[in-house]
C-alpha positions as CSV (number, residue, x, y, z in Angstrom):
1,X,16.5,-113.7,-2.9
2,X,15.4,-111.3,-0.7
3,X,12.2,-110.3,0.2
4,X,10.1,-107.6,1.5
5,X,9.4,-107.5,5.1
6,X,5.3,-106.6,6.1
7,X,5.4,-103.2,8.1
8,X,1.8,-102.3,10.4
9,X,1.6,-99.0,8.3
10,X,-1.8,-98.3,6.2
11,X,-1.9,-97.6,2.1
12,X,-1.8,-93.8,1.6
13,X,-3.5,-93.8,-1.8
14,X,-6.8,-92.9,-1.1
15,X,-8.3,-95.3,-4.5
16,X,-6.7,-98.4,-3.2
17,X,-8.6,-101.4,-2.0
18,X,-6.4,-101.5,1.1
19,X,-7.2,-97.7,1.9
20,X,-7.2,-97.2,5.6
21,X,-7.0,-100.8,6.8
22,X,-3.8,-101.1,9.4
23,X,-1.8,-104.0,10.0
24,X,-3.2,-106.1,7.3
25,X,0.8,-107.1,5.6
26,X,-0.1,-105.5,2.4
27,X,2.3,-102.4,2.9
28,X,5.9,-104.0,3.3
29,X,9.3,-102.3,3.7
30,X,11.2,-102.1,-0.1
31,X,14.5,-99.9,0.6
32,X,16.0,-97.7,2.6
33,X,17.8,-94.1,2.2
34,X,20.1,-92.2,3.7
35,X,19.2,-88.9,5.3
36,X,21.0,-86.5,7.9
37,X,18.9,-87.7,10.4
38,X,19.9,-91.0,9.5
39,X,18.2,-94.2,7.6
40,X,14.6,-93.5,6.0
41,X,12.5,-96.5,4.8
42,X,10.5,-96.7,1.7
43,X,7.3,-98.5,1.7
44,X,5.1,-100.3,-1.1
45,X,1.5,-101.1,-1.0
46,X,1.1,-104.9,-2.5
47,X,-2.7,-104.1,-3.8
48,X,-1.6,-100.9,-5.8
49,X,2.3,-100.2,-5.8
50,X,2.1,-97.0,-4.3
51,X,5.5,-96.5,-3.1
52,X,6.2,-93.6,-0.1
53,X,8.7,-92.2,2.1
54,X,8.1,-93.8,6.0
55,X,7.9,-89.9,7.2
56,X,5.2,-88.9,5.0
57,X,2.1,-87.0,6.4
58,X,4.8,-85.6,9.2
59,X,6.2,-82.9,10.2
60,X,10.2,-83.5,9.5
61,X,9.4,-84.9,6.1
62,X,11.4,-83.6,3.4
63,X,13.3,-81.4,5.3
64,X,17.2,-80.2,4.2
65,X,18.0,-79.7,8.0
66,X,18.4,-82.8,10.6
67,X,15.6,-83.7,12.2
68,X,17.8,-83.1,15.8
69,X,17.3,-79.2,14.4
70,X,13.6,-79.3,13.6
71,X,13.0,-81.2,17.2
72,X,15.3,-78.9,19.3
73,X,13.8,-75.6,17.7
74,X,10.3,-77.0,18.4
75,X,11.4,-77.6,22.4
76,X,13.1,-74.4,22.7
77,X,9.7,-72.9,21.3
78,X,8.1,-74.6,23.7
79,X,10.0,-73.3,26.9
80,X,8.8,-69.2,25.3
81,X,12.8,-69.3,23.3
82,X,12.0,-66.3,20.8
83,X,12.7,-66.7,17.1
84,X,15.5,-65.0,17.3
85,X,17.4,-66.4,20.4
86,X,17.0,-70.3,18.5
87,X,18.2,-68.5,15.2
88,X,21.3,-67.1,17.1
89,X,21.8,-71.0,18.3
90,X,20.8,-73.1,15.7
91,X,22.1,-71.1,13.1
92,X,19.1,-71.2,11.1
93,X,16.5,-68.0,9.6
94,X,13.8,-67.4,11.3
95,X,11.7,-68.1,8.3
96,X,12.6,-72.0,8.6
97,X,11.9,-72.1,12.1
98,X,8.6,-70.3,11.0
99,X,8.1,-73.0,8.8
100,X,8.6,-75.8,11.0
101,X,6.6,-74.3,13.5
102,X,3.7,-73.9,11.0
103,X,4.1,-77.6,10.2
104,X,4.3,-78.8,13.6
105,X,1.2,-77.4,14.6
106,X,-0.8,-78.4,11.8
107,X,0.3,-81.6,12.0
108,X,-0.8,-81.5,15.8
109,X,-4.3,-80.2,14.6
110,X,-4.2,-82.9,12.7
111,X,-3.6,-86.0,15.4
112,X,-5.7,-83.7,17.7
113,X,-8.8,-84.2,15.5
114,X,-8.3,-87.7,14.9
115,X,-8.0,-89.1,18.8
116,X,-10.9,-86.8,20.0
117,X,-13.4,-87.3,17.3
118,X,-15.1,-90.0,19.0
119,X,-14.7,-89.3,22.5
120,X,-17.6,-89.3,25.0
121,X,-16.7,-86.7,27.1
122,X,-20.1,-85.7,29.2
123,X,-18.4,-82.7,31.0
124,X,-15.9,-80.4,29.2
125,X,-13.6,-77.5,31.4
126,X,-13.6,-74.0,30.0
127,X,-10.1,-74.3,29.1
128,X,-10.3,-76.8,26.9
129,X,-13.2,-75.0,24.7
């Protein structure tokens, strides 16, 4: 018989007694998926059988496109490639890229929040306020 293998992820369900504690083997690897990115994994929280999607709480999840698309489109943003010039290329509306963009970035707010919310910082340049 086979059995689950422990993964270092954290339970998402906010009501669970393993709520925000990391690498503790209670969220272990159940199945995997295909995508068009290629193989997803689906996770399962021992304590409270919440089951999710390893890509939740990003930016590519549940996306129709490849994630290859969603990646480049962000790059090319990146370098000042207008909406129009990656539609053109990708083949894509520039309501997706839009979309992605709008996901990307909150996502980033999101990370961005987290790793400086305890950071001593004593002297702070202008360009960062």
């Amino acid at each position: 018989m086979r059995h689950s293998q422990p993964w270092g992820q954290l339970c998402p369900h906010i009501q669970c007694a393993q709520y925000n504690l990391r690498i503790q083997g209670n969220v272990s690897i159940i199945a995997t998926y295909r995508t068009q990115s290629g193989r997803r994994r689906m996770c399962q929280c021992r304590t409270c059988l919440t089951i999710v999607a390893e890509t939740r709480d990003t930016a590519i999840f549940d996306q129709q496109m490849a994630e290859e698309y969603v990646m480049m489109t962000l790059k090319m943003l990146l370098v000042w490639v207008d909406f129009a010039g990656i539609s053109f290329v990708l083949g894509v509306t520039e309501e997706t890229e839009l979309t992605w963009c709008t996901r990307a970035a909150q996502k980033a707010m999101e990370v961005k929040a987290h790793w400086l919310r305890a950071l001593p910082a004593t002297q702070v340049q202008l360009n960062e306020l």
